[in-house]
Structure formats: structure tokens, C-alpha cells
C-alpha positions, 0 to 999 in steps of 0.5 A: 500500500502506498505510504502516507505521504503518498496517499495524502498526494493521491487524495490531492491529486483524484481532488485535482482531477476531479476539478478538471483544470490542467494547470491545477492536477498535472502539479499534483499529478507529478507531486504524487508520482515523484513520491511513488517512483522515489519508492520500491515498486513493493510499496505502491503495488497493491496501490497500482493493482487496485487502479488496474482492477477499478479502471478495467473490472469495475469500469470506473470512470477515473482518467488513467493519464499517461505518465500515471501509467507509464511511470506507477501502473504499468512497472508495477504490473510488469514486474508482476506479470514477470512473477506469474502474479494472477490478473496481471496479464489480463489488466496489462491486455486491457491497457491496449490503447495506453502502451500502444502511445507509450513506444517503451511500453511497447518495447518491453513487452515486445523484449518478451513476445507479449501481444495482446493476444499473448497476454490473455492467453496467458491470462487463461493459463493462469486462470483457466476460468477468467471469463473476462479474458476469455471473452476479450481473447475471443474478441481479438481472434474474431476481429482478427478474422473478420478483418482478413476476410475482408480481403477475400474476393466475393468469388470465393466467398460466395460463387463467382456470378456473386458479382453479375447476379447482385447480393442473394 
């Protein structure tokens, strides 16, 4: 859990936040994740977990900014994924769209062969009843699919007269 320095920086920070002026959370912002990255991840890993699980499993609405990402959520999950730690590797697949803007978040999980289909097959590995990452791995392959039959011509789709003879 994080010291009590550091959660009296995250409670002005969500405060911050929750005011939705820039030049008011992005000091608080970096108040509290020089706190944190001062810190072994050990400290502030049950922190970073829980953030994971309240953004991802419960959808809550709280804005996920890069550098909190980057320099608290992600290191803490890595290096828990690296242990065999169980939901990480379903949280980090669930932080697509954060890592893919984040070039060295990319490149670490790169460095081990971690995509995102990686990493829910994974998850499922160490979780064979994650119905979550079941479900979202089961997305990937389908949109996977769906995108590459796209690039099939009509003739093998259907029959080769599809195109004369119009949709049947």
C-alpha cells in the first residue's frame, strides 16, 4: 500500500482531477508520482493493482493519464506479470490503447513476445476460468478474422456470378 505521504498526494491529486483544470492536477499529478517512483515498486503495488482492477473490472470512470501509467501502473504490473502474479496479464491486455502511445511500453513487452493476444492467453493459463479474458481473447481472434476476410474476393466467398447476379 502506498505510504502516507503518498496517499495524502493521491487524495490531492483524484481532488485535482476531479476539478478538471490542467494547470491545477498535472502539479499534483507529478507531486504524487515523484513520491511513488522515489519508492520500491513493493510499496505502491497493491496501490497500482487496485487502479488496474477499478479502471478495467469495475469500469470506473477515473482518467488513467499517461505518465500515471507509464511511470506507477504499468512497472508495477510488469514486474508482476514477470512473477506469474494472477490478473496481471489480463489488466496489462486491457491497457491496449495506453502502451500502444507509450513506444517503451511497447518495447518491453515486445523484449518478451507479449501481444495482446499473448497476454490473455496467458491470462487463461493462469486462470483457466477468467471469463473476462476469455471473452476479450475471443474478441481479438474474431476481429482478427473478420478483418482478413475482408480481403477475400466475393468469388470465393460466395460463387463467382456473386458479382453479375447482385447480393442473394
Amino acid at each position: 500500500m502506498l505510504t502516507a505521504e503518498q496517499t495524502t498526494l493521491w487524495n490531492e491529486y483524484v481532488a485535482a482531477e476531479g476539478d478538471r483544470i490542467r494547470y491545477v492536477f498535472l502539479p499534483a499529478l507529478d507531486r504524487f508520482l515523484t513520491s511513488v517512483t522515489d519508492t520500491p515498486v513493493e510499496i505502491w503495488r497493491d496501490w497500482a493493482y487496485g487502479i488496474a482492477q477499478k479502471h478495467l473490472d469495475q469500469e470506473d470512470p477515473f482518467p488513467i493519464r499517461f505518465r500515471l501509467f507509464t511511470e506507477a501502473i504499468f512497472p508495477a504490473l510488469l514486474q508482476e506479470l514477470r512473477r506469474g502474479e494472477r490478473d496481471c496479464a489480463r489488466w496489462l491486455s486491457g491497457f491496449t490503447s495506453l502502451i500502444f502511445h507509450r513506444k517503451e511500453c511497447q518495447a518491453a513487452l515486445a523484449d518478451e513476445g507479449w501481444s495482446r493476444k499473448a497476454l490473455l492467453r496467458l491470462a487463461l493459463e493462469q486462470h483457466p476460468e477468467d471469463v473476462l479474458a476469455r471473452g476479450q481473447l475471443i474478441e481479438e481472434i474474431a476481429d482478427d478474422l473478420d478483418y482478413t476476410l475482408h480481403e477475400l474476393p466475393t468469388g470465393v466467398l460466395y460463387d463467382q456470378h456473386y458479382a453479375e447476379d447482385g447480393a442473394r
